[in-house]
N, C-alpha and C positions, 0 to 999 in steps of 0.2 A: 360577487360572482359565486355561483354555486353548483357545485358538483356531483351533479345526479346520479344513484344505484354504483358507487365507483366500490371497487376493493379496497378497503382501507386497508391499508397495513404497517406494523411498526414494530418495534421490537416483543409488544406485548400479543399481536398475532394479528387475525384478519377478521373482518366483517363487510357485511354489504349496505351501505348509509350513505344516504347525503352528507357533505362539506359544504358549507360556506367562507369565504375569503374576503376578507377587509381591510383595508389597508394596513396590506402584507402582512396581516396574521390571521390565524383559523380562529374562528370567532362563534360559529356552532357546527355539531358535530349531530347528527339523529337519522330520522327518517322523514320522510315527504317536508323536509322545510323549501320555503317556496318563494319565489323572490323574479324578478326582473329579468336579471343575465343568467341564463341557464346554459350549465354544457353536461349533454349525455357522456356519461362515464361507464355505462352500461359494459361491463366485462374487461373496463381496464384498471391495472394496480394503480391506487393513490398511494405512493410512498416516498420518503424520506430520499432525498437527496446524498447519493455516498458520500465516503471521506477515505482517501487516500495518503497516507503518512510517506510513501516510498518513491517519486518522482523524480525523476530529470528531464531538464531541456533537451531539444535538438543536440547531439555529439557533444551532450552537457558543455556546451557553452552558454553561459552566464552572459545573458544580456536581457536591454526590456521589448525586444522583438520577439526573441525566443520564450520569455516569459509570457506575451499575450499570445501566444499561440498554445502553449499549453494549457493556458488558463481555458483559453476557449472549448479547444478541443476538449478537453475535460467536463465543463457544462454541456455539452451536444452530447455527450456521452451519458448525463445524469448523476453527474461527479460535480460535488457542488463546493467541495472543500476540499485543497492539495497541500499537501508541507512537501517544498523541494531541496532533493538531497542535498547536500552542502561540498558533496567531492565534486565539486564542477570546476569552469574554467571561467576566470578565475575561483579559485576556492574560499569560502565565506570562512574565514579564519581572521580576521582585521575589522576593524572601524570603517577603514575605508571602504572596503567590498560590502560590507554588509550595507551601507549608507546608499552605495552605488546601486546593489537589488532591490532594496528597498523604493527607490527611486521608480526601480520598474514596474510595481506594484500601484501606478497611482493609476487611477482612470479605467481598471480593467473590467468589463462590462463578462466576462466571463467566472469560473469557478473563482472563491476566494480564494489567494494563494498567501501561504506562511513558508517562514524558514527556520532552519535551524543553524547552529551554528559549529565547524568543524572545530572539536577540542585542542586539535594537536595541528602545528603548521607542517609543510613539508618537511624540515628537520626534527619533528617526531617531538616538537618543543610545544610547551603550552599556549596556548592563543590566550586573551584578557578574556575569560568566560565571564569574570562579574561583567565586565560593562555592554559586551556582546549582548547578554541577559537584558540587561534592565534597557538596552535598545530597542527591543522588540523581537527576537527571538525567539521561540514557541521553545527550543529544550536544545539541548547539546548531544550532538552526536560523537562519537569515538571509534574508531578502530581499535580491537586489541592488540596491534601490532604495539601500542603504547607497554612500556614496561612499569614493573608492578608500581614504582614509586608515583609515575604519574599517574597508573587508572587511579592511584588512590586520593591525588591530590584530586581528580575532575569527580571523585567518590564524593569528597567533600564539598568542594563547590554546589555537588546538584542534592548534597543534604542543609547545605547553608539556604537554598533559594526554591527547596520544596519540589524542583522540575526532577522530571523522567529524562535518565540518562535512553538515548537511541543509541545501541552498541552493535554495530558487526563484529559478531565472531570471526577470527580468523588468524593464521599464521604465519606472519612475514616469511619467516625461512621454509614453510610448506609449498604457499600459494606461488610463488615469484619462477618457477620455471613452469607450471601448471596448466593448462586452456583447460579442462574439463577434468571429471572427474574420474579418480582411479580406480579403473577397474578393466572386466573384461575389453570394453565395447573402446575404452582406450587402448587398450594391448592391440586390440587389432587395426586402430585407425595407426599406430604407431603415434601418440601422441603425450607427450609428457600429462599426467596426470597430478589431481591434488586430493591428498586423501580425507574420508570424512571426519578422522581426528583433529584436522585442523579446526574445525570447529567446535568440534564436544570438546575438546581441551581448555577453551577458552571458553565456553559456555560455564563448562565446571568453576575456574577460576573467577567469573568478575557473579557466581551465584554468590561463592564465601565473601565477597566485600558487598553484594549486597545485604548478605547477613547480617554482615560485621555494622557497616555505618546503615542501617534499616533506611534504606535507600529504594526508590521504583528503579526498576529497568527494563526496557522492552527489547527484544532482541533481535534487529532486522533479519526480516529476509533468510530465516531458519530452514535447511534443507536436507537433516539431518533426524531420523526418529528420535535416535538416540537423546541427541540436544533437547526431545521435546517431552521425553521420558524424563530426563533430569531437571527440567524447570516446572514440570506438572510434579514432578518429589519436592521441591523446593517450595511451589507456592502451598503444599499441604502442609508445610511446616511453617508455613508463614512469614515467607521472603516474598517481598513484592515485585515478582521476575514476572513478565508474561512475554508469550511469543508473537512473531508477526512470520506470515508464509504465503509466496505468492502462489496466486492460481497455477500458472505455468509448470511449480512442483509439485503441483497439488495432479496435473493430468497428462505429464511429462516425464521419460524416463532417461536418461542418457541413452540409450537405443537413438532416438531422435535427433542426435551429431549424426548418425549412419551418412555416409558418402559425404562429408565433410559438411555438414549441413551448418553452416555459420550464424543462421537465426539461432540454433541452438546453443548458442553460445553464452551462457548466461553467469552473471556472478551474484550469489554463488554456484558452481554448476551442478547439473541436472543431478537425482539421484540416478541407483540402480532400479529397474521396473519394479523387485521389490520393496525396495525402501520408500518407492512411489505409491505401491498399496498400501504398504506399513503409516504414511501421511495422510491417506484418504482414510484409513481408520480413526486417526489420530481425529481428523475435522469430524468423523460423524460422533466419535465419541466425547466432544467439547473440548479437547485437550488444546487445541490452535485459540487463539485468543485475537486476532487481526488478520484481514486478507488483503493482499495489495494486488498491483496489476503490474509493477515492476518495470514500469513504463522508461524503458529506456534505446529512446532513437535515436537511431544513428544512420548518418546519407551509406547510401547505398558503395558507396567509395569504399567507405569503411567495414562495409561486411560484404562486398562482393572480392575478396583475397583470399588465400591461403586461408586455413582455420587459425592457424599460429599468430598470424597478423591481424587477424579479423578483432574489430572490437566487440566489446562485452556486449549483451543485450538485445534487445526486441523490444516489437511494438504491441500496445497493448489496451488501448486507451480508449481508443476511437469506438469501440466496440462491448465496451467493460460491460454494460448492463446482461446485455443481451449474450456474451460468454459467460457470466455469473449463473444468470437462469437458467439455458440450454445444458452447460454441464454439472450442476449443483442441485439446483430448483428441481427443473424438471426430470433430472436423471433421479430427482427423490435421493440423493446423498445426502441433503437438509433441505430444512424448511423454510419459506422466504423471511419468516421472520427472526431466525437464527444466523440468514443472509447481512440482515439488517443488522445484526447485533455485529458480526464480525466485520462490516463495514460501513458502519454510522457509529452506532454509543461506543464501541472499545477505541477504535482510531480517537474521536473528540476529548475520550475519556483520558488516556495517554497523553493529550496535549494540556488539560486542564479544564476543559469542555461540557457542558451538555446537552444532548440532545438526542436525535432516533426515536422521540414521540411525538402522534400527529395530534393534538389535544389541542382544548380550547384557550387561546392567551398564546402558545405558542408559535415563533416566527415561520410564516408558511413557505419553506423552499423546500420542493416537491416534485416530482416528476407523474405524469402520466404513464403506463409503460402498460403496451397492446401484448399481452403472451400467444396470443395465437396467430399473429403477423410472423413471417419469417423475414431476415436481410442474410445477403449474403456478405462474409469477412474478406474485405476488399483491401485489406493492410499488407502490402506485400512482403514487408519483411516484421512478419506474424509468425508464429509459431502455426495461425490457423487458417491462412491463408486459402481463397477458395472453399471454407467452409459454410455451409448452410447455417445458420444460427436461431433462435426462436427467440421472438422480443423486441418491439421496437417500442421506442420511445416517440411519444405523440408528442409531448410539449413537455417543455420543463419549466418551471415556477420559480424565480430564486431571486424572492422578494429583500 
């Protein structure tokens, strides 16, 4: 099959060339090659397939129903690679659970799905990270609600087996009476708030044990400048810390809870409008290192209550390419192929990974993607709900 006049593009940039495809790999790469099965590509992106590290199920229940449904949606969307959270229900902290997701994982004709494994059980006790590990596990996640003694044993484990600790920041005795973030736009909904020291606190703390045991650490779901000031000081001194930061705070301010607005309900929550500019500085200036989608749904049960009651999260998935572009891409705040970089090579890179180039010998999973089609965002509990977007995805490849 071959790919006529398409936009190539990768992490290294763009060109206008034919593709050829052969048994699921790009096999040449030029102009005018010529061949049998011919598809005009005439003004649509050839690119790389994303990769999402930051996922949950349906009202993060853990099953293999919930898991082919994400998988799917995620490949429709151009999302070719997921690793799903591990705070689900049940939580993958056991042999058992892990054997049982696993399980869900067979057969699925959509994104390839990985896991990771939760370091600490609900008693805040160490789970068997060696054998979780070598089950198949892509990396271990933590909470810093762990105290010093264990981050440091899960410090060592992930310097014993080479893997990138995935750590949320955060505060047990901060976060536990908190729905969103403190500040004005709290004060006036009369809402318990969580401050954004809860996280630079603990960003600062597990930076020095990466120091200390010269350990990776990626740090979910960063929502905090501050946070992303002290891990951009730390990787120039040469601790291997990098950030991950979803869209949603990347074009979302706490303003957006206004009138109890429960999509807005996000963990971690939203910044202030300027700590929301101070982030979009941050990505144009390279300091963000991963971009997620933070995909976390929940039936409508669950976010049509109270804000207090409401669960965490929004929807995000269905739609991923085409909000990437629309407000990144085409708003020119980056380039697509810096797009690529923060969601292909750093995400795969984090897991052990590589990929993000469309070259010859390499496995061709790939998306088509039209920038001058619009769709409209039909996710009702979106942050973007009703919005116009620019981008569709023609066909996806994911040999």
């Amino acid at each position: 099959m071959i790919f006529k006049n398409a936009i190539v593009c990768d992490v290294n940039g763009e060109r206008v060339c034919d593709v050829r495809v052969e048994n699921g790999l790009f096999c040449e790469i030029g102009l005018d090659i010529k061949g049998e099965e011919e598809v005009d590509a005439k003004g649509l992106y050839l690119i790389p397939l994303l990769v999402d590290l930051n996922i949950k199920t349906s009202d993060s229940n853990l099953n293999a129903k919930n898991i082919k449904a994400v998988s799917n949606e995620a490949l429709k969307a151009g999302i070719g690679h997921i690793v799903l959270s591990p705070d689900s229900t049940p939580a993958i902290d056991n042999e058992i659970v892990l054997e049982f997701a696993q399980n869900g994982l067979h057969e699925l004709h959509g994104a390839k799905v990985d896991l990771m494994i939760n370091t600490l059980k609900e008693d805040a006790t160490l789970s068997n990270i060696a054998i979780l590990l070598k089950r198949g596990a892509v990396a271990p996640y933590m909470s810093t609600i762990a105290k010093n003694d264990v981050a440091i044993k899960i410090a060592q484990y992930a310097q014993m087996y080479g893997v990138t600790i995935f750590c949320k920041a955060e505060d047990n005795s901060l976060i536990s009476s908190g729905v969103m973030l403190d500040g004005d736009v709290s004060s006036k909904l009369g809402l318990a708030g969580i401050p954004d020291l809860s996280e630079v606190l603990h960003v600062s703390r597990m930076i020095e044990i990466a120091r200390h045991f010269d350990i990776k650490i990626l740090f979910k779901a960063i929502a905090s400048p501050r946070s992303i000031y002290l891990i951009n000081k730390a990787k120039s001194e040469g601790v291997k810390v990098t950030c991950e930061v979803s869209i949603h705070h990347i074009l979302n301010s706490d303003e957006a809870c206004k009138n109890f607005n429960t999509t807005a309900k996000l963990n971690p929550p939203l910044a202030s409008k300027k700590d929301m500019n101070l982030l979009q500085e941050a990505l144009k200036n390279s300091q963000i290192d991963i971009l997620t989608t933070l995909h976390q749904p929940s039936s409508p049960v669950s976010k049509e209550v109270a804000f207090y009651d409401a669960a965490y999260g929004c929807e995000g998935l269905s739609y991923a390419m085409s909000l990437y572009y629309t407000k990144l891409v085409k708003s020119e705040m980056i380039p697509m192929n810096r797009l690529l970089e923060l969601c292909v090579r750093n995400p795969l890179k984090a897991i052990g990974k590589d990929g993000a180039e469309i070259k010859v010998g390499e496995r061709a999973s790939f998306m088509l993607f039209d920038p001058s089609k619009k769709v409209t965002m039909d996710e009702k509990l979106s942050l973007y709900s009703g919005e116009e977007l620019y981008g569709e995805i023609r066909e996806v490849f994911n040999f």
